[in-house]
N, C-alpha and C positions, 0 to 999 in steps of 0.2 A: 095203577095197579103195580106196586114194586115188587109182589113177588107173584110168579106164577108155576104151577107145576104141570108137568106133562109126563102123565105115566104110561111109559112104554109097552105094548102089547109083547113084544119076540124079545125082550130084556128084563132082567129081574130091577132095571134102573127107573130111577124117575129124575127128568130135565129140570133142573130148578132154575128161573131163571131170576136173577138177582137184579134189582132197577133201583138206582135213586135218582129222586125227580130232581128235577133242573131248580126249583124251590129253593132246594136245600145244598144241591152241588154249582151253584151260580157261579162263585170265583174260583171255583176247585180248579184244579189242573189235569190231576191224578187219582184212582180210585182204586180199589183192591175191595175184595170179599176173602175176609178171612176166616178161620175157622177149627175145629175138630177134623173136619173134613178134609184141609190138607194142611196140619200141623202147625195151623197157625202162621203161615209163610203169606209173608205179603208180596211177594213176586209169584206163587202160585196162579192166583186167577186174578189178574189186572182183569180192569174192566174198561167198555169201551166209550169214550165220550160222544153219544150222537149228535151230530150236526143241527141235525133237523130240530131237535128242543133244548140242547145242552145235556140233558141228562149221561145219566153211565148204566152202563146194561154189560153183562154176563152171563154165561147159561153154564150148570155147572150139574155133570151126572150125580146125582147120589144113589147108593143102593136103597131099593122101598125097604119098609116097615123098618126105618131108624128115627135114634134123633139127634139131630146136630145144634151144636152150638154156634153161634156166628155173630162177625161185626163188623162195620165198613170201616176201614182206614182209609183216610182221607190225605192229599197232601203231605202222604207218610207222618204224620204227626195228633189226627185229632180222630178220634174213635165216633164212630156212630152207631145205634140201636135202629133196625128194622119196625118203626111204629106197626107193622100189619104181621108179624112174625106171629107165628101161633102160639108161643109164648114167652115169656123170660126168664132165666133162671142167674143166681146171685155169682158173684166170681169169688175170689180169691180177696179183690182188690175192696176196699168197706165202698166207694165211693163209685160203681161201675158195675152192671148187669150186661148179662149176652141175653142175647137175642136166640130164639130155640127155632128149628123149623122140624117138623114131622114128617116123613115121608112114606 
């Protein structure tokens, strides 16, 4: 499950939390969630490598009823798409889509 939400009862926020699986981050080092959300800053929300599978996990407030764009930078160099993202929408770039989440 790489993304999961948790929507807060006493905050207008919902917990996102951001996962990629150890499948796909095997030789990675380094991982970042980047985004709409914080400006696109790949030092904003580094994520954290777990021990126990390899994977990288993040948990990142958004405010409900938005919709963010987002996408994993990897090894500061190589862009990844959220296959389970609730949708995609096109970029700028002809060869390259973000990744959408709902909140």
């Amino acid at each position: 499950m790489p993304i999961k939400k948790q929507y807060l009862k006493t905050r207008d926020v919902c917990k996102v939390t951001f996962r990629i699986p150890e499948t796909t981050a095997i030789k990675a080092r380094e991982a970042a969630v980047v985004g709409d959300f914080n400006r696109w800053d790949a030092g904003a929300n580094p994520m954290k490598k777990l021990k126990t599978d390899g994977s990288f996990k993040t948990v990142v407030e958004l405010p409900k009823n938005g919709e963010y764009a987002f996408r994993y930078l990897v090894d500061g160099r190589e862009w990844l798409n959220e296959p389970e993202a609730d949708r995609s929408a096109p970029t700028p770039y002809p060869d390259a889509r973000n990744s959408l989440i709902q909140t």
